[in-house]
C-alpha positions, 0 to 999 in steps of 0.5 A, spaced: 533 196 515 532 189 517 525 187 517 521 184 522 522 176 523 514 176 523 514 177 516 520 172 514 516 166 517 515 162 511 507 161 512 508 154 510 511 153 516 505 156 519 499 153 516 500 146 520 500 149 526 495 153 524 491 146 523 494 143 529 491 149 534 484 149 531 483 141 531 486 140 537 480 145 540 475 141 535 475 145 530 477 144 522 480 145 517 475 147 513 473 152 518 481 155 518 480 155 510 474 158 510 476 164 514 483 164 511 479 165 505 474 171 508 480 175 510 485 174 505 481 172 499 485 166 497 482 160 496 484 152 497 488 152 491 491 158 491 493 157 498 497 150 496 500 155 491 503 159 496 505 154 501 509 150 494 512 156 492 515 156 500 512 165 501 513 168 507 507 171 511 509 178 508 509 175 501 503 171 503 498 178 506 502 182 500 499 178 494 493 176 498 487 177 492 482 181 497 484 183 504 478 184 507 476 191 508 472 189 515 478 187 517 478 193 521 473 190 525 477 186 528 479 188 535 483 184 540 490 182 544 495 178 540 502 177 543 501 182 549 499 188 543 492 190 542 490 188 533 486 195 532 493 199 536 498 196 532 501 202 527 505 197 521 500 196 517 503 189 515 504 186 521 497 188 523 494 183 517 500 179 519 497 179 526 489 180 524 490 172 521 493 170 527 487 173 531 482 170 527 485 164 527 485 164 535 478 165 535 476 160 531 481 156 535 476 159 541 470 155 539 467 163 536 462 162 531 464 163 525 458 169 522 462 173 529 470 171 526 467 173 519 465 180 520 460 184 516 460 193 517 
């Protein structure tokens, strides 16, 4: 069965829109690092590692150190599907990073992106 293309996008690829879109809205990328961080446990370093070993977004979620269990709590629409109805588990972190990023993007405070049970 052919995977998703979500899950072929090479994330180093993505990271500098990332950056783009959040900067643009006049957000850093520090704040995009510190969230990335929250939800998927990687640090700064770890992060460039996986960008230099060119991964794809389903590497990226699948090795991640720590997803974050309040990840859960992340509600929204992203691409036109609602994040808490999406069934594939990996596409759902895929897309919960997307969402985090949007609402970071959207000037959220950072305690609300970053959310605790």
């Amino acid at each position: 069965m052919k995977k998703p293309r979500i899950y072929t996008i090479n994330f180093a690829t993505v990271y500098p829109l990332y950056v783009q879109k959040v900067e643009k809205k006049g957000r850093t990328e520090a704040e995009l690092l510190q969230i990335i961080e929250w939800l998927t446990g990687y640090d700064q370093s770890a992060l460039i590692q996986q960008m230099e070993r060119q991964v794809d977004m389903e590497t990226l979620i699948d090795e991640a150190p720590s997803f974050n269990a309040n990840s859960a709590l992340i509600t929204g629409v992203i691409c036109g599907k609602r994040v808490e109805e999406i069934e594939d588990s990996m596409t759902q972190n895929i897309r919960y990073l997307d969402k985090v990023v949007d609402e970071l993007a959207k000037g959220k405070k950072l305690e609300k992106i970053m959310r605790e049970a």
